[in-house]
C-alpha positions as CSV (number, residue, x, y, z in Angstrom):
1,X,62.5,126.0,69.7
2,X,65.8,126.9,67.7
3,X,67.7,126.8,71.2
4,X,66.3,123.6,71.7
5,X,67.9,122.1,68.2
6,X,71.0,123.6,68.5
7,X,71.3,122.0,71.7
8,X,70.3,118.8,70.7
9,X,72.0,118.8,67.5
10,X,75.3,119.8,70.1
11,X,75.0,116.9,72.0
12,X,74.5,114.2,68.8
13,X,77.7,115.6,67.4
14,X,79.9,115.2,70.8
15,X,78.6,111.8,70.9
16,X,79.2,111.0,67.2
17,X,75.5,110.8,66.6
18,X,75.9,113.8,64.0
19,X,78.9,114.2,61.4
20,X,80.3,117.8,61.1
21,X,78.9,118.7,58.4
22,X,75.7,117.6,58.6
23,X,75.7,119.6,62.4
24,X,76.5,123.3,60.1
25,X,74.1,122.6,57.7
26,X,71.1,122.1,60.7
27,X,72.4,125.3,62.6
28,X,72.4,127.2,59.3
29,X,68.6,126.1,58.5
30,X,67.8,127.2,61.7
31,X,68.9,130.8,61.3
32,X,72.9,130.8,62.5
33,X,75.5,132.6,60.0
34,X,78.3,130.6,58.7
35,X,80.8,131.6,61.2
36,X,77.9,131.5,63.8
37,X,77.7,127.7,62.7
38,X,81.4,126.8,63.4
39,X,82.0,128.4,66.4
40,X,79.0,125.9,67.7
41,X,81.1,123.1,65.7
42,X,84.2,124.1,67.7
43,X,82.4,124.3,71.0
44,X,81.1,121.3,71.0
45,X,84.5,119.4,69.3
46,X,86.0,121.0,72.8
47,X,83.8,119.0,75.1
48,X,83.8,115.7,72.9
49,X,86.0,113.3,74.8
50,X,88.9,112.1,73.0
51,X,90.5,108.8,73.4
52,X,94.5,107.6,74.3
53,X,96.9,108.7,76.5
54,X,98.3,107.9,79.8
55,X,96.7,109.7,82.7
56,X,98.9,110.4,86.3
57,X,97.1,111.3,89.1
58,X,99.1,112.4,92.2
59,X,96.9,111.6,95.5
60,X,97.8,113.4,99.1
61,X,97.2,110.2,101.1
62,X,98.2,106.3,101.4
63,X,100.2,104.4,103.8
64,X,102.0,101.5,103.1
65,X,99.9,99.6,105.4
66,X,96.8,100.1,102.9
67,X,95.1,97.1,100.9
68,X,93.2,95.9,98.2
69,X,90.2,95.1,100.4
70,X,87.8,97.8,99.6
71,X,86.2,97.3,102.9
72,X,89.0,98.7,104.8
73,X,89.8,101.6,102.2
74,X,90.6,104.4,104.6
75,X,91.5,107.1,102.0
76,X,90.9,109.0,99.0
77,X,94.2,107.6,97.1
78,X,92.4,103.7,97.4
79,X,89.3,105.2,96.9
80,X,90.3,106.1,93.5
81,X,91.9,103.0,92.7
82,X,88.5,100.7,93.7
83,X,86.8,103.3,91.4
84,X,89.6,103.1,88.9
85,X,88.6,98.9,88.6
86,X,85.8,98.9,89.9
87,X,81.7,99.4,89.7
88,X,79.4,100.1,92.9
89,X,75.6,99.3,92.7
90,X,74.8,103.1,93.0
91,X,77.0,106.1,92.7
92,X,76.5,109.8,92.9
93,X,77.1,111.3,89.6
94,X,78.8,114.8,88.7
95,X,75.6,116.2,88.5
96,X,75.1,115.3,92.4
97,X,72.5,113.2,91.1
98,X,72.5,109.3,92.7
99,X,71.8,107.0,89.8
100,X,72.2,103.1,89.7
101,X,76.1,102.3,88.5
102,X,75.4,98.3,88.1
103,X,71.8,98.8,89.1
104,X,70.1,99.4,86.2
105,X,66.5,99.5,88.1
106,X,65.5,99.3,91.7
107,X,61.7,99.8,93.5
108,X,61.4,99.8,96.9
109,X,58.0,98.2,98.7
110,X,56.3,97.5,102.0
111,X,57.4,100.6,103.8
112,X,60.4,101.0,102.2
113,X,61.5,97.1,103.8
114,X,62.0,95.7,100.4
115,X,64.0,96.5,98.0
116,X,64.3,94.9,94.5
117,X,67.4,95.8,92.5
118,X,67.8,95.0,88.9
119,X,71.5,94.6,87.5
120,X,72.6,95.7,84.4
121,X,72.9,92.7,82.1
122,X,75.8,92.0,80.0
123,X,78.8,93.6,82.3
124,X,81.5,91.1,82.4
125,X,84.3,91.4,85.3
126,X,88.0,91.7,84.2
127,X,88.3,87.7,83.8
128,X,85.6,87.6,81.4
129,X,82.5,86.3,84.7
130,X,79.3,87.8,83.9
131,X,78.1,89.9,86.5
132,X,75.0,88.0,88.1
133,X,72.8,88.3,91.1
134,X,75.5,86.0,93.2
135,X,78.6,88.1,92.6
136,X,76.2,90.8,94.3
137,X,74.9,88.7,97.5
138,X,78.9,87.0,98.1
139,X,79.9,90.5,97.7
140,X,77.5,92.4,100.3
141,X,77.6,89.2,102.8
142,X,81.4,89.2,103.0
143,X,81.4,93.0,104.4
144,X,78.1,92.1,106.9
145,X,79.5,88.8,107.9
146,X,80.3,88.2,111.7
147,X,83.9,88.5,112.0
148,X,84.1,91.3,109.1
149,X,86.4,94.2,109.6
150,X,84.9,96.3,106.8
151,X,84.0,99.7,107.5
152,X,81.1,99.3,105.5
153,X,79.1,96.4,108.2
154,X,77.8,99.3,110.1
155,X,76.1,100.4,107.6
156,X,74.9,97.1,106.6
157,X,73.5,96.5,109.8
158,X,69.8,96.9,108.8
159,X,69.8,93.9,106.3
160,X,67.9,90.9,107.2
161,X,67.9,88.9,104.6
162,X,69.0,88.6,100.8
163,X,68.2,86.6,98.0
164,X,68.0,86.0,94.8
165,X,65.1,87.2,92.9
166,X,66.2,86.4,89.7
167,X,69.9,85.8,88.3
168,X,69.8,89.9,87.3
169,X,67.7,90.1,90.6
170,X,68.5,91.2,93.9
171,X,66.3,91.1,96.5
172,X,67.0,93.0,100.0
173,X,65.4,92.9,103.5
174,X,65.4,95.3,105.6
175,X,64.5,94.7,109.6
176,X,63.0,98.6,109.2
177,X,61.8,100.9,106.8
178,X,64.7,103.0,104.9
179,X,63.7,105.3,102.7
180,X,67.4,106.1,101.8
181,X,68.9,102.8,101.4
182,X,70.0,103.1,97.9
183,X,72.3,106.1,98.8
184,X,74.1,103.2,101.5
185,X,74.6,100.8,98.9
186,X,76.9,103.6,97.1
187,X,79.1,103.2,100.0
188,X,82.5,103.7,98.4
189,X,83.7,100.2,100.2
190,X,81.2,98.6,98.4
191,X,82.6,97.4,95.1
192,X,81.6,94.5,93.5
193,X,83.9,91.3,93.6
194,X,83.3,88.4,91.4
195,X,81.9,85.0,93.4
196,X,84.0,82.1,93.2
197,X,82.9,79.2,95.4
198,X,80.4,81.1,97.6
199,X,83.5,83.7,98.7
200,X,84.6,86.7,97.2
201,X,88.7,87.5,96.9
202,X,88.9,90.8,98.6
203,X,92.4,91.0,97.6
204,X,92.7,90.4,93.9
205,X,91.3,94.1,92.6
206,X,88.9,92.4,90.1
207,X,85.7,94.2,89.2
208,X,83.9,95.6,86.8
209,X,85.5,99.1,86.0
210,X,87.2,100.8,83.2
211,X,90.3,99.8,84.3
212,X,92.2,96.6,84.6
213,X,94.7,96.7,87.7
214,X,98.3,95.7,87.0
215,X,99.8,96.7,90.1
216,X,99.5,98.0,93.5
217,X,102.3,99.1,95.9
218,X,100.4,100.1,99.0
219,X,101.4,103.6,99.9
220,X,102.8,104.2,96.3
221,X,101.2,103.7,93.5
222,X,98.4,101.5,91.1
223,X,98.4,101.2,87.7
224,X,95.9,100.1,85.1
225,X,95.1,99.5,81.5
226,X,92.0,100.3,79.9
227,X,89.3,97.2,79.7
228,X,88.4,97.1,76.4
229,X,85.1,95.5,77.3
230,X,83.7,98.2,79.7
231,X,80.3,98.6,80.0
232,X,79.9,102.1,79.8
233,X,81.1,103.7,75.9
234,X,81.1,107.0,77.1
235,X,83.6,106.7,80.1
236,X,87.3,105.4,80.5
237,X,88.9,107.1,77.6
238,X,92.6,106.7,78.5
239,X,94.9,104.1,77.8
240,X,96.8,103.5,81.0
241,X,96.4,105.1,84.4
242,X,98.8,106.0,86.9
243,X,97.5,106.8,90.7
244,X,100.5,108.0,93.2
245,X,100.9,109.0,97.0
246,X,102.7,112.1,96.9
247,X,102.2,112.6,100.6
248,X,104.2,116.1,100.6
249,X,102.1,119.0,99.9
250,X,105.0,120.6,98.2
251,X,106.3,118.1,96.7
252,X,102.7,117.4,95.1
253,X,102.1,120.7,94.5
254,X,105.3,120.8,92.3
255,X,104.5,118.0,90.8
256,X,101.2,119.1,88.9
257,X,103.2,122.6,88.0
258,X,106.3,120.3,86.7
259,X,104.0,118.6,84.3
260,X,105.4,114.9,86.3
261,X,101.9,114.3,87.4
262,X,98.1,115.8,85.8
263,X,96.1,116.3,88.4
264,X,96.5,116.6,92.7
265,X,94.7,116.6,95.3
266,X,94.5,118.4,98.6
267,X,96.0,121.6,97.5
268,X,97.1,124.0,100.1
269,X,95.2,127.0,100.3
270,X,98.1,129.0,101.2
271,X,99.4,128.4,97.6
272,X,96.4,128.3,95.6
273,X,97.1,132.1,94.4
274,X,101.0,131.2,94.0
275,X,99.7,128.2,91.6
276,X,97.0,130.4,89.4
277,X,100.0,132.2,88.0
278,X,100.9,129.0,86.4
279,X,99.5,129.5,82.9
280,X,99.2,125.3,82.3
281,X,97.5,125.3,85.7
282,X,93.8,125.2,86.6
283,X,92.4,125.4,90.0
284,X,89.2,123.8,90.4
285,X,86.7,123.4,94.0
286,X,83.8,121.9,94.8
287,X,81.7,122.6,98.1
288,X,80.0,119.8,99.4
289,X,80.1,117.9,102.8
290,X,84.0,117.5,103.6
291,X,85.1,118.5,106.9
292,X,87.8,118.4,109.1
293,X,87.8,116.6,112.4
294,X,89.5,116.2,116.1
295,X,88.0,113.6,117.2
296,X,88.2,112.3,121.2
297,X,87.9,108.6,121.8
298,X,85.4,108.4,125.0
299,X,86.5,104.8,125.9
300,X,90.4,106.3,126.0
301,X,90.9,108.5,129.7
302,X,90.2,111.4,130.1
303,X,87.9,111.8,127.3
304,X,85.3,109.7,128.9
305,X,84.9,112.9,131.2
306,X,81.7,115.2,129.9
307,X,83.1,118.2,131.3
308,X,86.4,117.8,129.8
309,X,85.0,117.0,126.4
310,X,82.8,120.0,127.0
311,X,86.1,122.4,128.1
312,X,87.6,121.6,124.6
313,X,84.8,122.2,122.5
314,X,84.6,125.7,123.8
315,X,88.3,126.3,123.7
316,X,88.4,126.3,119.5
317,X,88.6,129.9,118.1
318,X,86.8,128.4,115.1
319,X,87.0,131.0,112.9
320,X,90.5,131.5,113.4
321,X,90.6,128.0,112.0
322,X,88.5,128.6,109.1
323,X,90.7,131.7,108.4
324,X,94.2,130.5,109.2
325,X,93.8,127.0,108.2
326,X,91.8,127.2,105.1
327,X,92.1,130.6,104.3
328,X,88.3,131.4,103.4
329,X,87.9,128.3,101.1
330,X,85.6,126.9,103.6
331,X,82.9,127.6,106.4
332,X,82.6,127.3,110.2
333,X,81.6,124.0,111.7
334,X,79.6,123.3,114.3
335,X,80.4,119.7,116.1
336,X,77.9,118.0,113.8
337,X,78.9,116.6,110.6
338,X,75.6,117.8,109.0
339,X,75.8,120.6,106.8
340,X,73.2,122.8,104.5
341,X,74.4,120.9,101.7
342,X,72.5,117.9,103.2
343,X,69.3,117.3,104.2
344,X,67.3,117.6,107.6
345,X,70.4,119.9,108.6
346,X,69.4,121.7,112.2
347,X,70.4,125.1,112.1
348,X,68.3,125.9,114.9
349,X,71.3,125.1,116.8
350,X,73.2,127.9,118.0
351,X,77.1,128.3,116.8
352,X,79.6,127.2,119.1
353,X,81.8,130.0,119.7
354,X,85.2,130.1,121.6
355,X,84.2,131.0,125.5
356,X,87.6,130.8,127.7
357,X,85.6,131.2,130.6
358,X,82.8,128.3,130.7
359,X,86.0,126.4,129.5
360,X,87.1,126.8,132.6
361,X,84.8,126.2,134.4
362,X,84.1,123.0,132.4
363,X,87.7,121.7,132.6
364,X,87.7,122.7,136.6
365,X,84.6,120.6,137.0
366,X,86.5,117.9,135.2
367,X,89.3,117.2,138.0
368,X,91.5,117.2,135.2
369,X,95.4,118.2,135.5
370,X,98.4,117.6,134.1
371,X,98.6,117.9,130.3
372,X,96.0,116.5,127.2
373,X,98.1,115.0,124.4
374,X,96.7,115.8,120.7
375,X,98.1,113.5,118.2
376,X,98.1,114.7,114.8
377,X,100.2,115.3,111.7
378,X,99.3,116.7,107.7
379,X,98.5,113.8,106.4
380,X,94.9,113.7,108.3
381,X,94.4,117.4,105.9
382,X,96.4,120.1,105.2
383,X,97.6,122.3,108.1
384,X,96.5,119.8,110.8
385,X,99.5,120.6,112.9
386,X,99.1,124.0,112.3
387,X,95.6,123.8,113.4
388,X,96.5,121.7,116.3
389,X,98.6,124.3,117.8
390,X,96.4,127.1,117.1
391,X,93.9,124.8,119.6
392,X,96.0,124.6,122.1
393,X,97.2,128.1,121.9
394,X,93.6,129.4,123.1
395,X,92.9,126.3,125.4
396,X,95.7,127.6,127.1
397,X,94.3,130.7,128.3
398,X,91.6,128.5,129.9
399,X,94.2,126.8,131.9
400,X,94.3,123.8,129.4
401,X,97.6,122.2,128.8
402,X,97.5,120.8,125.3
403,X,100.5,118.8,124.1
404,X,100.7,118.5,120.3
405,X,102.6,115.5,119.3
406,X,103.4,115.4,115.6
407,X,103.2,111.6,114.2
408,X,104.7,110.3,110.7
409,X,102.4,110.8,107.6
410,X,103.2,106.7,106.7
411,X,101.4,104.6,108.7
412,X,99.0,107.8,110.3
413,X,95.6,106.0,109.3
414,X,96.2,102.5,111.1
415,X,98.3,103.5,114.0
416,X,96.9,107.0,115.2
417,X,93.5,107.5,113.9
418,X,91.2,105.8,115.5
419,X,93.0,104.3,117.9
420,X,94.8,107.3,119.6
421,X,92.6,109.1,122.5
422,X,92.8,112.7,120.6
423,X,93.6,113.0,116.8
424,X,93.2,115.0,113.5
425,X,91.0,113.6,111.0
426,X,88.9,114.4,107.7
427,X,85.8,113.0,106.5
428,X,84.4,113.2,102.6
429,X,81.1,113.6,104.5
430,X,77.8,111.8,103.6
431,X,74.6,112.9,101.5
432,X,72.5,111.9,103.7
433,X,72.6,111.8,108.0
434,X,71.6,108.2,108.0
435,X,74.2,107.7,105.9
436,X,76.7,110.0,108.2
437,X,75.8,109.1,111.4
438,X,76.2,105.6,110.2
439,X,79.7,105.9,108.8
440,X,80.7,107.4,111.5
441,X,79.0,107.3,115.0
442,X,76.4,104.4,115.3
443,X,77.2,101.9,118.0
444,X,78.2,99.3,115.8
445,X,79.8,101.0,113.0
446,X,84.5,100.2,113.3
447,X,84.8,103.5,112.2
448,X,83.2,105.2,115.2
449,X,86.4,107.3,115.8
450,X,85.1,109.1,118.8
451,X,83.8,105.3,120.4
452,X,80.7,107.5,121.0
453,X,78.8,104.6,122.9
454,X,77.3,103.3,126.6
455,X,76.6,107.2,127.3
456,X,72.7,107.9,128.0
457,X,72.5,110.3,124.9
458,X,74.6,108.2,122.4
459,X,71.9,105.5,123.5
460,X,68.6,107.9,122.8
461,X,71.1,108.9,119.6
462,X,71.1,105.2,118.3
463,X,67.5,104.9,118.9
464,X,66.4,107.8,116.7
465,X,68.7,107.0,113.9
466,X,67.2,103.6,113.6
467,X,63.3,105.4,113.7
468,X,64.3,108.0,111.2
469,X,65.7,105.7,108.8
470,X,62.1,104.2,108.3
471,X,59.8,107.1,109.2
472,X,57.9,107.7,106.1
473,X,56.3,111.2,107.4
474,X,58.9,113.8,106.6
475,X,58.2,116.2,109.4
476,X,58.5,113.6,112.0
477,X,62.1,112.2,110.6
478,X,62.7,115.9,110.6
479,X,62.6,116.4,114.4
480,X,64.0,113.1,115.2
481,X,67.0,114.4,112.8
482,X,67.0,117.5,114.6
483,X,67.2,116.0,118.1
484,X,69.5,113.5,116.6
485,X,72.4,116.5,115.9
486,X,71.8,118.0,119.2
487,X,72.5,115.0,121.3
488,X,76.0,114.7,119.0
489,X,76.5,118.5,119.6
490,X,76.4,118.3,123.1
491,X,77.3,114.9,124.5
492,X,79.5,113.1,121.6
493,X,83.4,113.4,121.2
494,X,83.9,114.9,118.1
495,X,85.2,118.3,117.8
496,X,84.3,119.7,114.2
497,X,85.3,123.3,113.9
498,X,85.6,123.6,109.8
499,X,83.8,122.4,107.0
500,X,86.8,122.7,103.7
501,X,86.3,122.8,100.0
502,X,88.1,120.2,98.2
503,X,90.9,121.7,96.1
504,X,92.5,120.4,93.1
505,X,95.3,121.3,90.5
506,X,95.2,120.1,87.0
507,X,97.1,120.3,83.7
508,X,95.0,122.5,81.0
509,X,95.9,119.2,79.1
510,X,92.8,117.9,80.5
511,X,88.9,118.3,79.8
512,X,85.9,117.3,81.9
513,X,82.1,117.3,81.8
514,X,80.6,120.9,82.7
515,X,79.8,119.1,86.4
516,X,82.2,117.9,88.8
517,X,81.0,116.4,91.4
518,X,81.3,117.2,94.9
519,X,80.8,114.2,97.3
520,X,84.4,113.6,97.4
521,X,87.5,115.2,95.8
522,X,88.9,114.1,92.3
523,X,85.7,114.4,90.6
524,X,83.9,111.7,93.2
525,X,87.4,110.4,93.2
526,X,86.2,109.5,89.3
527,X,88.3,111.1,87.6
528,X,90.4,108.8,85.5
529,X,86.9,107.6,84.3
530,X,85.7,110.8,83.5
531,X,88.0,113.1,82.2
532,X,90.0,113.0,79.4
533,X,93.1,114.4,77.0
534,X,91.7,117.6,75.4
């Protein structure tokens, strides 16, 4: 019972619901000594966010081909800026927990077809537009429309219908039963614009968020000021924000120990022990679903080729990778993107271990010669190239000619991935493996980066994604999962050897929540709404 108090009483006082005082004389009536009393004080003063100041966050990706459009955000440094100004419908929080963002309440009905969402009255966009159940429609119609190039209309794909319940209502749809639609509506490319006209302008970076955007140079930086008239009290504490493309590793690394930027991403492994000795430094990871991928594009020669596709899965020393590459701060991956940190992961699938001989014989039965080329370069994750020429190191010795071609960091993400027969890529991952497979290697998803489709199993693939969406008996959806992941394993184009921790660096100038969250780096790539000055 005293724990309880003291807890409670903690928690009023970080959020100003208790005065100082008042907090030491409670925690004295319930039994603490004096000094007892104001080391609770302290403690809790520590974790009380604290308003002001100008946050710089220095991001490993962006190309100056990026835009505004959330629907084709392709990394995490525009992630964080749509975060930065604006709100989704549903967001996983730092707890892991998914909780409603502008969604205050949401049911689901007639075999999970339905869905009602309630908005959260009273949130106003940047140019003063309340948020209604119209900003919510334009917004989710422009990314599902016909000619849309979001990355997001894959996802989208099971909407039938929406409408307008009330003006806080939205009302979706759905042609099946999916149980775990709400977790697709927190899509990251799924901010919401403000409806002018029946359209939404993709380009203008107006939302809902704690920051107002002042500028954007695609592939260098975006700036913001707080909004005064955020929704949310208890997040976006600083005063301006600075994001940044530091593409360099080194150059990023130095740039957090320098004190020019207060927190990076995508820190090498290789000097993660070199940075601890930094006493202004903290390292900070998070395990969740990232993983790193090589993924080969069926509908580009000779990767249409089963056997071939087959010969380079098995020529991976994987844990070489896992050691080399990410030096223990990760775990080996097995070709599907569906880890134990999900659910409905099969591990009743036996590892795929490196085997020079059925490599052979796989790449003989091919008819291949001649050499494979493997585009890649660092920007796709740290120690890519490396990683690329540790692959075709063993390949070799199964008579596989691997030619590693190093492409420019600028301009990586729109002219090499996902256009490029062979590359190096990384994904955030998903929570879910509807949500996965539907990011990434559904029919009629744009960012099916392995153009996993036409084949007999990538057919039967399609099929039991779409009937384990809506299957409402968990052991069913389980082996259709299951079956699912093994048809991927076998047949698709993906090559997924490592699953990687995301690594940051941060000044000790800043504070956080006890949780950070781990669906995607930077704190859910929330960070300048989340953290603040200590």
């Amino acid at each position: 019972m005293k724990d309880d108090l003291l807890k409670n009483n903690s928690r009023k006082l970080t959020q100003g619901q208790m005065g100082r005082r008042e907090f030491i004389v409670s925690a004295m009536a319930a039994g603490l000594t004096l000094p007892s009393a104001l080391s609770l004080v302290k403690k809790a003063e520590a974790a009380t966010p604290k308003k002001g100041g100008k946050l710089i966050l220095g991001y490993g990706y962006g190309s100056t081909t990026d835009s505004l459009d959330p629907g084709t955000s392709e990394n995490g440094m525009t992630q964080g800026i749509h975060k930065a100004y604006g709100n989704l419908l549903f967001d996983t929080e730092n707890t892991g927990e998914l909780k409603g963002d502008l969604v205050e309440s949401h049911e689901g009905s007639n075999g999970a077809k339905t869905w009602a969402l309630n908005l959260r009255r009273g949130v106003e966009f940047h140019n003063g537009k309340t948020l209604d159940a119209d900003d919510v429609i334009t917004t989710i119609n422009y990314h599902r429309g016909e000619s849309s190039k979001s990355a997001a209309k894959g996802l989208l794909s099971g909407i039938s219908d929406i409408r307008k319940g009330s003006k806080t209502q939205v009302i979706f749809e759905l042609s099946s039963g999916n149980g775990d639609f709400p977790y697709l509506l927190s899509d990251y490319h799924l901010v919401i614009m403000p409806a002018k006209g029946g359209n939404v302008d993709p380009l203008a970076g107006m939302g809902t968020g704690p920051y107002v955007l002042q500028s954007f140079e695609p592939g260098v930086k975006g700036t913001f000021v707080k909004n005064a008239n955020y929704w949310r009290s208890d997040r976006g504490h600083f005063d301006e924000v600075e994001i940044l493309t530091i593409l360099d590793t080194t150059a990023r690394q130095n740039a957090v120990m320098n004190g020019e930027v207060h927190a990076v991403n995508e820190v090498d492994p290789k000097f993660v022990s070199l940075m601890k000795r930094n006493p202004g430094i903290d390292i900070l990871q998070t395990t969740g679903t990232k993983h790193y991928t090589f993924p080969m594009r069926l509908d580009t020669k000779p990767f249409d080729n089963y056997d071939l596709r087959m010969a380079l899965k098995l020529s991976v020393k994987r844990q070489e990778l896992v050691d080399k590459i990410l030096l223990g701060f990760g775990a080996l991956g097995n070709d599907i993107p569906v880890n134990g940190a999900m659910p409905f992961h099969n591990d009743t699938i036996a590892q795929r271990e490196y085997d020079v001989d059925r490599a052979a014989f796989h790449y003989k039965k091919s008819g291949h010669s001649g050499t494979i080329p493997l585009n890649v370069s660092d920007a796709a994750f740290p120690g890519a190239v490396d990683a690329a020429q540790l692959i075709a190191a063993s390949a070799k010795d199964a008579g596989i000619n691997i030619e590693v071609i190093r492409e420019p960091k600028d301009g990586y993400w729109s002219n090499v991935w996902n256009k490029k027969g062979w590359c190096a890529c990384y994904w955030g991952g998903r929570p879910t493996p509807d949500w996965m497979f539907k990011a990434a290697y559904t029919k009629d998803t744009e960012w099916n980066d392995t153009a996993w489709r036409g084949t007999k199993a990538s057919k039967r693939f399609n099929e039991l994604v779409v009937a384990a969406a809506s299957e409402t008996d968990q052991a069913v959806r389980k082996t259709k999962y299951f079956e699912a992941q093994e048809l991927l394993h076998d047949d698709g184009g993906v090559i997924l050897p490592m699953f990687a921790n995301y690594i940051m660096a941060h000044t000790k100038k800043l504070a956080h929540e006890p949780n950070v969250a781990a669906n995607w780096e930077m704190d859910g790539n929330r960070l300048a709404e989340r953290w603040w000055f200590a």
